[in-house]
Biopython code that builds the backbone (N, CA, C, O; Angstrom):
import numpy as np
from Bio.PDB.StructureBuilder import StructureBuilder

atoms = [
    (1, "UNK", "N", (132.111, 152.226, 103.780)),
    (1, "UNK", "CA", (132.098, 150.894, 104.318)),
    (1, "UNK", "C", (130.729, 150.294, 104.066)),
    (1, "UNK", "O", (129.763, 150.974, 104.410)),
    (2, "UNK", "N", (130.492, 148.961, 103.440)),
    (2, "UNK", "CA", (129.549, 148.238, 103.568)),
    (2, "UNK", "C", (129.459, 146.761, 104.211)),
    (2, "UNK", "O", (130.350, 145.914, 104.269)),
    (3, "UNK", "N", (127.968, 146.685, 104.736)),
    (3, "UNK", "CA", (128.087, 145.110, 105.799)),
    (3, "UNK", "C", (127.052, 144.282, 105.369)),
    (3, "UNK", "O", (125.960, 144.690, 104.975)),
    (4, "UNK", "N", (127.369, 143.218, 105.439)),
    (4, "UNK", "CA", (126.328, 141.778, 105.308)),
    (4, "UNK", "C", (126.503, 140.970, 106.930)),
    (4, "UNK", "O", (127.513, 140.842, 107.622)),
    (5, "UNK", "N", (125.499, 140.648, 107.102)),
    (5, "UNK", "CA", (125.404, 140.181, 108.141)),
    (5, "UNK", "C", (123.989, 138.819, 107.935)),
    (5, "UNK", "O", (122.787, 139.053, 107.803)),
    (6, "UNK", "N", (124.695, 137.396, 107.975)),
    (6, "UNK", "CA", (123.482, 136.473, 107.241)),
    (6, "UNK", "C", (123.747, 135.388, 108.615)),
    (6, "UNK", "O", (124.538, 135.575, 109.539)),
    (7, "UNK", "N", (123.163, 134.649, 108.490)),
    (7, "UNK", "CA", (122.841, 133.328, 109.335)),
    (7, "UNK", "C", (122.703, 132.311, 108.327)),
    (7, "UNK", "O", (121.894, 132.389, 107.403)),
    (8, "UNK", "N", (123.455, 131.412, 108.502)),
    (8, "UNK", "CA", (123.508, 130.335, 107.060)),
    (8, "UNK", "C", (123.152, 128.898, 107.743)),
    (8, "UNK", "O", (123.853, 128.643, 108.722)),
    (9, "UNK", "N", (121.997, 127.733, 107.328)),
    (9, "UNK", "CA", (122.582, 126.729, 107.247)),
    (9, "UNK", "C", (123.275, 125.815, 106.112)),
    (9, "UNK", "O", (122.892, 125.719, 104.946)),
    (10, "UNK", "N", (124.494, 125.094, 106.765)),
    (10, "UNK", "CA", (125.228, 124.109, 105.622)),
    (10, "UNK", "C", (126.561, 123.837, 105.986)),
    (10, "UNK", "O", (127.043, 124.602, 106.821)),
    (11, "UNK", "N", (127.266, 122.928, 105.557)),
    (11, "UNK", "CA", (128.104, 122.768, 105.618)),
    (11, "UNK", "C", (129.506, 123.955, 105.518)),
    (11, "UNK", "O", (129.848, 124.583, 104.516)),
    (12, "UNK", "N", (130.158, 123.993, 106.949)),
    (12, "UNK", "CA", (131.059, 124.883, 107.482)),
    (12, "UNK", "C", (132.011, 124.970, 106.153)),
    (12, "UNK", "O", (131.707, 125.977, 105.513)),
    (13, "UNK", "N", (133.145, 124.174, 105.496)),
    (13, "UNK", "CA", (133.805, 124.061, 104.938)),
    (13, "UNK", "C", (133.705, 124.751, 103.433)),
    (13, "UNK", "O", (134.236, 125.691, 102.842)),
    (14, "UNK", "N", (132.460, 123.468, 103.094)),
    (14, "UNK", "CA", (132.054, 123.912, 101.381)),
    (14, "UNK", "C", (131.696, 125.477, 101.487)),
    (14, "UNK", "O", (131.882, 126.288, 100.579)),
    (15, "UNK", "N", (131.134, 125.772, 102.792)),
    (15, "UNK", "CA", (130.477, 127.448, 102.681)),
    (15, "UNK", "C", (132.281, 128.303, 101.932)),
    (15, "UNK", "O", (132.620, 128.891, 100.905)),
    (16, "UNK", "N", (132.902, 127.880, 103.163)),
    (16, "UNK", "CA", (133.936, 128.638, 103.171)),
    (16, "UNK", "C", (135.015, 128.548, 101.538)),
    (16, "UNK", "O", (135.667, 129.437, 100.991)),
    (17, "UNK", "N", (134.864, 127.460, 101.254)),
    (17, "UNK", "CA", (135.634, 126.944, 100.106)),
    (17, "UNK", "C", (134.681, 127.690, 98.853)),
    (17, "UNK", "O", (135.285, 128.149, 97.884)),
    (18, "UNK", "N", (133.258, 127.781, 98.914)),
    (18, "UNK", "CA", (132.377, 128.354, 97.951)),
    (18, "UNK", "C", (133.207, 129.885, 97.888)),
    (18, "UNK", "O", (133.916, 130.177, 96.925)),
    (19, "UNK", "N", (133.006, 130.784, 99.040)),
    (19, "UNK", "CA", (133.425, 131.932, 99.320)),
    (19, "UNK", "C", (135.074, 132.339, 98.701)),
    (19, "UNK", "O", (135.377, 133.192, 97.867)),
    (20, "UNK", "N", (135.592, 131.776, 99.145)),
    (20, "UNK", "CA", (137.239, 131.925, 98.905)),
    (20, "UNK", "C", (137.353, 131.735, 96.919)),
    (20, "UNK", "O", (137.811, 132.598, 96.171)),
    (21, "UNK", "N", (136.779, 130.349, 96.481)),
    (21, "UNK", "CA", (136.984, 130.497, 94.856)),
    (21, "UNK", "C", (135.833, 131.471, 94.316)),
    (21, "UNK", "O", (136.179, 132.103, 93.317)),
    (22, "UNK", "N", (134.582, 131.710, 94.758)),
    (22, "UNK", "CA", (133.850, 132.187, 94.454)),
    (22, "UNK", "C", (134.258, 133.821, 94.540)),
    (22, "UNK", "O", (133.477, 134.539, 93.915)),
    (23, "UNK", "N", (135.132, 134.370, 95.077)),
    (23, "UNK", "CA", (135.885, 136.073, 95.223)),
    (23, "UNK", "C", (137.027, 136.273, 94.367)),
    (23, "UNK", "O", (137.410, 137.197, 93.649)),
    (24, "UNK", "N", (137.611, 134.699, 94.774)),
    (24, "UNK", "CA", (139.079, 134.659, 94.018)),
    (24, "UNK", "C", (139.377, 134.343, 92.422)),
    (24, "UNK", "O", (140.348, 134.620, 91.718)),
    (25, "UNK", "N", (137.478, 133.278, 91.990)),
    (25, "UNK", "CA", (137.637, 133.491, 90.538)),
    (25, "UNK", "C", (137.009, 134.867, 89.987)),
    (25, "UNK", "O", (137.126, 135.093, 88.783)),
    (26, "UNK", "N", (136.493, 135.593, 90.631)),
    (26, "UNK", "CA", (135.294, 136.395, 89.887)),
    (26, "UNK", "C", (135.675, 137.829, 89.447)),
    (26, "UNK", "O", (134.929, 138.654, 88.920)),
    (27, "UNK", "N", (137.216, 137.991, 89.821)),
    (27, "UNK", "CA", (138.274, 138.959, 89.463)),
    (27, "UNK", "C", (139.183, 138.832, 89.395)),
    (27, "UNK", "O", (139.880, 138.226, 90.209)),
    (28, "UNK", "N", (139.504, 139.302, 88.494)),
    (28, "UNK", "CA", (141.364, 139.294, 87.900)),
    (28, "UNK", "C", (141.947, 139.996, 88.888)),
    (28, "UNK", "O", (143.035, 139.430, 88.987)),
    (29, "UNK", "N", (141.934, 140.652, 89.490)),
    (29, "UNK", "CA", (142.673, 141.623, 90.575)),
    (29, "UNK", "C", (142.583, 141.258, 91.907)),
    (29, "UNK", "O", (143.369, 141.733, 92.726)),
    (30, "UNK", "N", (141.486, 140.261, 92.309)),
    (30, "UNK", "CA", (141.527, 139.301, 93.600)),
    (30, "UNK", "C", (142.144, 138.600, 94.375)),
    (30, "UNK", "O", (142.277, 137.386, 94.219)),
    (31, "UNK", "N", (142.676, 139.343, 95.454)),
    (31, "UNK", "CA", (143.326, 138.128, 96.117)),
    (31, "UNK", "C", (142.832, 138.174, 97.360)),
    (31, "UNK", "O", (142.008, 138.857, 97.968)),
    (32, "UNK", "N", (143.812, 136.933, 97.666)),
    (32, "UNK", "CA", (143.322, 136.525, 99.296)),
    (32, "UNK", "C", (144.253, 137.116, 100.134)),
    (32, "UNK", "O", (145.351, 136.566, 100.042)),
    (33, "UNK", "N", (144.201, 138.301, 101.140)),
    (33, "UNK", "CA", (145.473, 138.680, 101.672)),
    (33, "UNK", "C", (145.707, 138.030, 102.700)),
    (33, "UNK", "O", (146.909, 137.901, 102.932)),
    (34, "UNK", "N", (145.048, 137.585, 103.386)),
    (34, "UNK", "CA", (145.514, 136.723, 104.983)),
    (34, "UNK", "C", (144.314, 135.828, 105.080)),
    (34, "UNK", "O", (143.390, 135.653, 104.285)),
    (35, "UNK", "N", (144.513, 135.411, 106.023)),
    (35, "UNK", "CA", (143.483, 134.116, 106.874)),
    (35, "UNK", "C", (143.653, 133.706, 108.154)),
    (35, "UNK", "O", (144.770, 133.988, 108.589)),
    (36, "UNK", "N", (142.925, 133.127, 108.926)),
    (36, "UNK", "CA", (142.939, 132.718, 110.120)),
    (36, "UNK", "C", (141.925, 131.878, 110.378)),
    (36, "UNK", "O", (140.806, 131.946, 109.869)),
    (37, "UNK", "N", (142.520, 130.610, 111.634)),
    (37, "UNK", "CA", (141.348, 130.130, 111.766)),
    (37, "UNK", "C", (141.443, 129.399, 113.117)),
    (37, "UNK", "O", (142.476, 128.967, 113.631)),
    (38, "UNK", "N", (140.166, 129.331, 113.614)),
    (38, "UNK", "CA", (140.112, 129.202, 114.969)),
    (38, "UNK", "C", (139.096, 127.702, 115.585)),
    (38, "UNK", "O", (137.871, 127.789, 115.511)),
    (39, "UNK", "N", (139.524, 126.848, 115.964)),
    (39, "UNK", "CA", (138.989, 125.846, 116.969)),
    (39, "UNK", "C", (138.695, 125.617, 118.016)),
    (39, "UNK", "O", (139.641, 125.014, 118.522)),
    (40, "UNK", "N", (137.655, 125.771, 118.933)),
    (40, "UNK", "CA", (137.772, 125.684, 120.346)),
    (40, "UNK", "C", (136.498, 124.697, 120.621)),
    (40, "UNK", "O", (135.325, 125.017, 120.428)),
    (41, "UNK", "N", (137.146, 122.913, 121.309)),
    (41, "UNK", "CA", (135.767, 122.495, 121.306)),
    (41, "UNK", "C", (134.935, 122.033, 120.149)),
    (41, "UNK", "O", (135.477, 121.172, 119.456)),
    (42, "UNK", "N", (133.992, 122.335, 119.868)),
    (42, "UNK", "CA", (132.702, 122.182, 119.104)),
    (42, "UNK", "C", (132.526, 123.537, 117.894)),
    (42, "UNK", "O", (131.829, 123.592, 116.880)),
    (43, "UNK", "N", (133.451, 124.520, 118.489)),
    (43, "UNK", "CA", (132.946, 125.618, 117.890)),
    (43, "UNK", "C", (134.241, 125.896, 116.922)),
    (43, "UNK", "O", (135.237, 125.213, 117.161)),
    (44, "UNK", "N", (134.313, 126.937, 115.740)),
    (44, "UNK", "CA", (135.028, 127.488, 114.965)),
    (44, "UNK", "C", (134.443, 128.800, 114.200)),
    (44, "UNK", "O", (133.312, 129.087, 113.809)),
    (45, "UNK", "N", (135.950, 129.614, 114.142)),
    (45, "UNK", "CA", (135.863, 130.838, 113.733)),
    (45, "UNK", "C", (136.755, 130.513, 112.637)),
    (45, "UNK", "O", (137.882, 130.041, 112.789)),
    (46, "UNK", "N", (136.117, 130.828, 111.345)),
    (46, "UNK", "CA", (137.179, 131.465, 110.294)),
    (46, "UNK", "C", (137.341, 133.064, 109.703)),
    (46, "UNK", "O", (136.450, 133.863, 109.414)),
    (47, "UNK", "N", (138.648, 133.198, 109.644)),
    (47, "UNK", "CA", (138.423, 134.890, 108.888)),
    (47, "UNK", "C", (139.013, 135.391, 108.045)),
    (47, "UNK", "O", (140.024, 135.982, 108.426)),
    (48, "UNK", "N", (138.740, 135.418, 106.674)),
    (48, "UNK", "CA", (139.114, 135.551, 105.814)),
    (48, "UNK", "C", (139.210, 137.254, 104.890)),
    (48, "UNK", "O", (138.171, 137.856, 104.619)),
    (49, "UNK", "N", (140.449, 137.755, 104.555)),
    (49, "UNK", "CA", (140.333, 139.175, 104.248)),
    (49, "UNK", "C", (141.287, 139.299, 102.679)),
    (49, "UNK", "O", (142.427, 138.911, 102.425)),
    (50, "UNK", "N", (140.387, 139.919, 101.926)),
    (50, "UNK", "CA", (140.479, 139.580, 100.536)),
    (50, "UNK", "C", (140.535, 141.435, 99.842)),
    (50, "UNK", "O", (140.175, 142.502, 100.337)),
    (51, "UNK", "N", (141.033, 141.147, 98.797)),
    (51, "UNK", "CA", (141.184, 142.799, 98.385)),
    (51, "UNK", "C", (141.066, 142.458, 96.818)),
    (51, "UNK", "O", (141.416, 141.395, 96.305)),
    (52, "UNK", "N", (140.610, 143.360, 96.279)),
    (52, "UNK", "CA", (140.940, 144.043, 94.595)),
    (52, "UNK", "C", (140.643, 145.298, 94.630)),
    (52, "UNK", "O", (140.053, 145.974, 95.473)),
    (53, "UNK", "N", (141.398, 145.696, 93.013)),
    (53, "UNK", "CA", (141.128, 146.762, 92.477)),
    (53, "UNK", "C", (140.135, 146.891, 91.637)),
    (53, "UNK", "O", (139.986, 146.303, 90.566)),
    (54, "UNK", "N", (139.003, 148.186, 92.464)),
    (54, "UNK", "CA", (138.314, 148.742, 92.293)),
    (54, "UNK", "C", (138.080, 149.951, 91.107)),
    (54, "UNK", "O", (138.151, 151.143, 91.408)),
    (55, "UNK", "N", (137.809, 149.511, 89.802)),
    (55, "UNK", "CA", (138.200, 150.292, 88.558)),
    (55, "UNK", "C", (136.684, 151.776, 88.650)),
    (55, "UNK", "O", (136.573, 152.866, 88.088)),
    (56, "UNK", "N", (136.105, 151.278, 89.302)),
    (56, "UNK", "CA", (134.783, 152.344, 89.292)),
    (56, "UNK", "C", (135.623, 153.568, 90.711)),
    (56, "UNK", "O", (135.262, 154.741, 90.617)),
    (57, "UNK", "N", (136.363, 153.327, 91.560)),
    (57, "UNK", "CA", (137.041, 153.933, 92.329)),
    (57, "UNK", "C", (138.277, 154.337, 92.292)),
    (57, "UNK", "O", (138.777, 155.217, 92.992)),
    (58, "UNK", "N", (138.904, 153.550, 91.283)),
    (58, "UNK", "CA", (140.563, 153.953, 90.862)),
    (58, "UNK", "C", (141.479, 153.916, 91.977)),
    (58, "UNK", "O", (142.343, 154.750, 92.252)),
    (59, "UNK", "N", (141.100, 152.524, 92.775)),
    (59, "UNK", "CA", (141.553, 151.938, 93.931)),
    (59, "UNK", "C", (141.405, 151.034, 94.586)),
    (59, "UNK", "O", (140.463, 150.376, 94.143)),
    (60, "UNK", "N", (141.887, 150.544, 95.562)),
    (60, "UNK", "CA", (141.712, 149.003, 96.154)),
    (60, "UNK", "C", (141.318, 149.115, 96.896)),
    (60, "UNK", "O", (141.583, 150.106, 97.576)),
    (61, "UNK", "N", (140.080, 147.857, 97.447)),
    (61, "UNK", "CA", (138.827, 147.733, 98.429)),
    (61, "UNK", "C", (139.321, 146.616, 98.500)),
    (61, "UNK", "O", (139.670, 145.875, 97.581)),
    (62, "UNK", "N", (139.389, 146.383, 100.204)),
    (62, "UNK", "CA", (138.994, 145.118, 100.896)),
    (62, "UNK", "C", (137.811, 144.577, 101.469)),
    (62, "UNK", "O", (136.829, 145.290, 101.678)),
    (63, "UNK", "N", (137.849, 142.867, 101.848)),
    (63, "UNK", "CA", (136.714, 143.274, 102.459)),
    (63, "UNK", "C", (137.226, 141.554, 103.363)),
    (63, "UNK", "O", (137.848, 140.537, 103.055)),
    (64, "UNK", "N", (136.604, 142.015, 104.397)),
    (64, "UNK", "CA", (137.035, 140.975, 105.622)),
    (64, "UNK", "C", (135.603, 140.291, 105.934)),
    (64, "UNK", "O", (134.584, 140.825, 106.371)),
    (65, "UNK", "N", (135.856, 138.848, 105.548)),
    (65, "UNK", "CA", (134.743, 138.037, 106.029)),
    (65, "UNK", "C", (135.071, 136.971, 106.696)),
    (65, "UNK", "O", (135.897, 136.140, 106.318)),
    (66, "UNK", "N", (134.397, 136.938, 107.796)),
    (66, "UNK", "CA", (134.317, 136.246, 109.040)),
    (66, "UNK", "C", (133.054, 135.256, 109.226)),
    (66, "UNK", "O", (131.901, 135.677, 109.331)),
    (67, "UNK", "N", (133.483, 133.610, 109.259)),
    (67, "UNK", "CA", (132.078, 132.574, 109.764)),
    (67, "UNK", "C", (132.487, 132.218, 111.463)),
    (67, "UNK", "O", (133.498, 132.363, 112.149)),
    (68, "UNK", "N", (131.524, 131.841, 111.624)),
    (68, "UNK", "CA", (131.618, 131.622, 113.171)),
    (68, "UNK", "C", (130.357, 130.235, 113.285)),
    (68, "UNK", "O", (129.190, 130.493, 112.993)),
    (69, "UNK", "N", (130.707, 128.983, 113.674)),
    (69, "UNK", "CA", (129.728, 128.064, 113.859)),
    (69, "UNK", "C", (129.937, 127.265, 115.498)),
    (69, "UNK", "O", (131.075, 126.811, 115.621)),
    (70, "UNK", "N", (129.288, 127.104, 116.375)),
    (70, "UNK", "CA", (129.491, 126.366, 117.027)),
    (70, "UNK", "C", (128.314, 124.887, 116.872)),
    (70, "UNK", "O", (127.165, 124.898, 116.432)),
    (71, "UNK", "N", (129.077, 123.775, 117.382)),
    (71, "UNK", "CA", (128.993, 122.608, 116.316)),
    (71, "UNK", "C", (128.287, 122.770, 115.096)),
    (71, "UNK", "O", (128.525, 123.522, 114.151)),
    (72, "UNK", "N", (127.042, 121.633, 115.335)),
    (72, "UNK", "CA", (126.269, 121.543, 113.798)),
    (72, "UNK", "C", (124.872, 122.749, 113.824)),
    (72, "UNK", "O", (123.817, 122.734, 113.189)),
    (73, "UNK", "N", (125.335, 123.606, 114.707)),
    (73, "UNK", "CA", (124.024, 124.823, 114.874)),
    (73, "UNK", "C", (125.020, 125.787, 113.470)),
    (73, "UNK", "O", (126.112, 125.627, 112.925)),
    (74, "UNK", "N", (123.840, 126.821, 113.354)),
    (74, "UNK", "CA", (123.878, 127.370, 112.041)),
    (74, "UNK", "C", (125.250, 128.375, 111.494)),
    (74, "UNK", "O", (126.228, 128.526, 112.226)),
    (75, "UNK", "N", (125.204, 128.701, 110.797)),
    (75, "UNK", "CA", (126.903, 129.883, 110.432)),
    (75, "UNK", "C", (126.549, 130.718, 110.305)),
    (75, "UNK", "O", (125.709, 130.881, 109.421)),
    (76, "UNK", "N", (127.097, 132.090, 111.356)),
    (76, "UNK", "CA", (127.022, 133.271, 111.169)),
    (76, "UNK", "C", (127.954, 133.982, 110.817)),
    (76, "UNK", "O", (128.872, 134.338, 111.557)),
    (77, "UNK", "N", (127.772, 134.382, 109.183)),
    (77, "UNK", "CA", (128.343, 135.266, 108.606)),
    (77, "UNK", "C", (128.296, 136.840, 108.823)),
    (77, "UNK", "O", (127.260, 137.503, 108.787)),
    (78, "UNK", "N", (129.838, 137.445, 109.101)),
    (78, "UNK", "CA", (129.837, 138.713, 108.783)),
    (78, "UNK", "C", (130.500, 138.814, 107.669)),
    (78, "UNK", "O", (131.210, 137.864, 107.340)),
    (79, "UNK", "N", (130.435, 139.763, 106.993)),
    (79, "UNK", "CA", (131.689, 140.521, 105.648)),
    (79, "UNK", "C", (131.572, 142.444, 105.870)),
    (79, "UNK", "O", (130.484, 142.976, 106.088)),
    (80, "UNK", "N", (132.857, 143.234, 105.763)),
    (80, "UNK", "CA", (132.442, 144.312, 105.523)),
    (80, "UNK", "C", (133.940, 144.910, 104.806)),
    (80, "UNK", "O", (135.116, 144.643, 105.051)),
    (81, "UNK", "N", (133.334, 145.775, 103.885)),
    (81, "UNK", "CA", (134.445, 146.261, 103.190)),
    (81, "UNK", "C", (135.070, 147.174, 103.653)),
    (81, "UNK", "O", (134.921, 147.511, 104.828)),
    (82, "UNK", "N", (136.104, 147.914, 102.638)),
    (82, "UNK", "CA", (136.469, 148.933, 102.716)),
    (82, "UNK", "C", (137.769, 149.584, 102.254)),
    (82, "UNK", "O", (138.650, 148.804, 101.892)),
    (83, "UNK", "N", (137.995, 150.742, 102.214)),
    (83, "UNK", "CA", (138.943, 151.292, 101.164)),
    (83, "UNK", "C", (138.544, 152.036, 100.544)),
    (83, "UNK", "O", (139.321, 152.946, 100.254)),
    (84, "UNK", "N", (137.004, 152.101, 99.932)),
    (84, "UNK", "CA", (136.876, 152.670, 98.425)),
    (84, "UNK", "C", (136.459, 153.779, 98.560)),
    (84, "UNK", "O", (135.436, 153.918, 97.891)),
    (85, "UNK", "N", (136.815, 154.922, 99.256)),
    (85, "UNK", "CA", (136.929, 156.219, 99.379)),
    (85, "UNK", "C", (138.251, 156.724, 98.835)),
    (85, "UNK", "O", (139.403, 156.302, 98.935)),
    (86, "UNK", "N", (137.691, 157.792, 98.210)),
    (86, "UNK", "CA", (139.167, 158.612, 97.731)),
    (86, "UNK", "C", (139.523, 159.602, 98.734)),
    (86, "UNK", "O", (140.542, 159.609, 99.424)),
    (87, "UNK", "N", (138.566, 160.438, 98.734)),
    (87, "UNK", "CA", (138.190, 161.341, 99.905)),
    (87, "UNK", "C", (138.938, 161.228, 101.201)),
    (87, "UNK", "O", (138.888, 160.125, 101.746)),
    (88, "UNK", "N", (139.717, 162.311, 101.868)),
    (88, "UNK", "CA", (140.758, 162.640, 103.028)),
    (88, "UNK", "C", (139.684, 162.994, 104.278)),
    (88, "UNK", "O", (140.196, 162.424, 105.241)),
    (89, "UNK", "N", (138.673, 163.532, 104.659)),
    (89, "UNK", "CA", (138.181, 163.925, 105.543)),
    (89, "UNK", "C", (136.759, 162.796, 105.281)),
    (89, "UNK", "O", (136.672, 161.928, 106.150)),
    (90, "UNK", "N", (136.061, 162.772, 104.566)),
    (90, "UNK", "CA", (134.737, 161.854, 104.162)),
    (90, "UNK", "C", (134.350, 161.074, 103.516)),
    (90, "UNK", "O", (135.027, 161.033, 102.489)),
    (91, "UNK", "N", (133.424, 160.221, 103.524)),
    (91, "UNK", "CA", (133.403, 159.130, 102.305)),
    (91, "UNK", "C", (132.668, 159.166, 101.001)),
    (91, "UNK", "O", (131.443, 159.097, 100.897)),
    (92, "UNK", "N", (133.731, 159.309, 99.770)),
    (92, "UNK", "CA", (132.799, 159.690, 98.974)),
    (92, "UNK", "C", (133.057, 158.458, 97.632)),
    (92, "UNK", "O", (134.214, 158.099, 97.414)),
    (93, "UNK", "N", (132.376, 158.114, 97.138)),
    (93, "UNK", "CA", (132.038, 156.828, 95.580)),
    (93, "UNK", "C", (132.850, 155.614, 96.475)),
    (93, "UNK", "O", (133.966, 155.097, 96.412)),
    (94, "UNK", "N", (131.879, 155.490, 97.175)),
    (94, "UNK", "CA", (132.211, 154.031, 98.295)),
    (94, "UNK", "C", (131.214, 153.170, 96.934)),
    (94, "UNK", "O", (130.248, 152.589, 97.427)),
    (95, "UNK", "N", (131.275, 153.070, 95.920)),
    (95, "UNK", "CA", (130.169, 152.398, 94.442)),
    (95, "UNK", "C", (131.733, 150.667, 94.925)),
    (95, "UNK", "O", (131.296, 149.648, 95.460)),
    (96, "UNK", "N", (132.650, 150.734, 94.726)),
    (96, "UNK", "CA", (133.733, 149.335, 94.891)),
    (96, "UNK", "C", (133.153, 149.278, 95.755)),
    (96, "UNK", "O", (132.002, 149.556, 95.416)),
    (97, "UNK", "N", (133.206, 149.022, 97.048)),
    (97, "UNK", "CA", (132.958, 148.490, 98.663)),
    (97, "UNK", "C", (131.625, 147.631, 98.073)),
    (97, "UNK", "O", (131.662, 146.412, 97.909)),
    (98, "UNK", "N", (130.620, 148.342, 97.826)),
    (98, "UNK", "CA", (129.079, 148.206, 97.220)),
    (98, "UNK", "C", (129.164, 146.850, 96.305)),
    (98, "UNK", "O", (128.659, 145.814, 96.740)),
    (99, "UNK", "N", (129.720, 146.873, 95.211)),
    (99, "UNK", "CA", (130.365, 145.755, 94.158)),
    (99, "UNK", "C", (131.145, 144.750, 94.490)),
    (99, "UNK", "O", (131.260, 143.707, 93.846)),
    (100, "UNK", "N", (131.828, 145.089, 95.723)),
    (100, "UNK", "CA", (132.617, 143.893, 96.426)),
    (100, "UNK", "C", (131.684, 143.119, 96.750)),
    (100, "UNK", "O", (131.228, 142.200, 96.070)),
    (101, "UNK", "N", (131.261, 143.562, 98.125)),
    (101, "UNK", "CA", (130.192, 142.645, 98.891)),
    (101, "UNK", "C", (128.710, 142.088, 97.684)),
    (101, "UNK", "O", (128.107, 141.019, 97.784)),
    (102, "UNK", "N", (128.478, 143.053, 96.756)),
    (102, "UNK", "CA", (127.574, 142.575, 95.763)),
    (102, "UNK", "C", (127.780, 140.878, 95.260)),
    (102, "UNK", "O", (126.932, 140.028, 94.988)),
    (103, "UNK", "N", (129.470, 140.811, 95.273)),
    (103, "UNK", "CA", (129.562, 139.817, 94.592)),
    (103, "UNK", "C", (129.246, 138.281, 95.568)),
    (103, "UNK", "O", (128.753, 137.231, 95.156)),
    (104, "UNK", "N", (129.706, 138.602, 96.894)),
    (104, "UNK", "CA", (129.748, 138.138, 98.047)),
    (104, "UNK", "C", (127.481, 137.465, 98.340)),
    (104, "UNK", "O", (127.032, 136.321, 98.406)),
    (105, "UNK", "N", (126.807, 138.708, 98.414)),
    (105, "UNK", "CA", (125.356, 138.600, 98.302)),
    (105, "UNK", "C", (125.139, 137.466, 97.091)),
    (105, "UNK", "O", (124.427, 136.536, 97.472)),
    (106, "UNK", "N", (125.540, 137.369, 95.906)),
    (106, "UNK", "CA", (125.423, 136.017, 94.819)),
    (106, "UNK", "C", (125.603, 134.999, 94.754)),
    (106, "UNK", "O", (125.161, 134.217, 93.913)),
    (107, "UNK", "N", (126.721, 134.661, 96.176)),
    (107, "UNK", "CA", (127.156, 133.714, 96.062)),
    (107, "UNK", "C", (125.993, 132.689, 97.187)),
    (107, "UNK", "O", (125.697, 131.494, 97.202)),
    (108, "UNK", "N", (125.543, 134.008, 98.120)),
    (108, "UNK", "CA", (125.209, 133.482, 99.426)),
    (108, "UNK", "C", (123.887, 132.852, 98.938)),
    (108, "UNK", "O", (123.167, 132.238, 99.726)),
]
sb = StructureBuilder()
sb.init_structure("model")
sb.init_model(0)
sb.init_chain("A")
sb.init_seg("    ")
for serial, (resi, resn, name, xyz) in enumerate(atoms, 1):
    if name == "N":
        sb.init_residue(resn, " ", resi, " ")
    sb.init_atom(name, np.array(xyz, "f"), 0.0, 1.0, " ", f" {name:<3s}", serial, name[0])
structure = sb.get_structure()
């Protein structure tokens, strides 16, 4: 498993719209598996959970990223992967999880 954890300022939307084409063009094997999104007030949660196949792991890694803004104060981003263990008891060439979120760190 790997985590990013950032504090962003900018616009709530474009962040999120950057994120979503920015995962979804940058691999052929990318998708978006679910979404959610939340309003209360002033404040909003979005959460977005995205997967490909991981060719350095010979398997599929997700990775779930979550913004959280209340009004025009700043966006706190989480993302954290996971999957890219082959391994039954421990985690071993977690190298996808690493490359997921890598791509995620480029955009930010």
């Amino acid at each position: 498993m790997a985590k990013l954890e950032q504090t962003i300022n900018g616009d709530f939307e474009q962040l999120l719209n950057k994120i979503e084409q920015g995962i979804l063009g940058g691999n052929v094997s990318a998708s978006l598996e679910d979404s959610s999104d939340f309003c209360d007030g002033e404040s909003r949660c979005s959460v977005r959970v995205f997967e490909r196949y991981s060719y350095a792991g010979n398997n599929r890694v997700s990775m779930n990223v979550t913004m959280f803004q209340n009004a025009d104060g700043p966006i706190h981003l989480s993302a954290i992967t996971s999957g890219g263990s082959q391994a039954m008891f421990f985690k071993i060439n977690t190298l996808g999880e690493e490359t997921f979120l890598d791509k995620l760190r480029e955009m930010l």
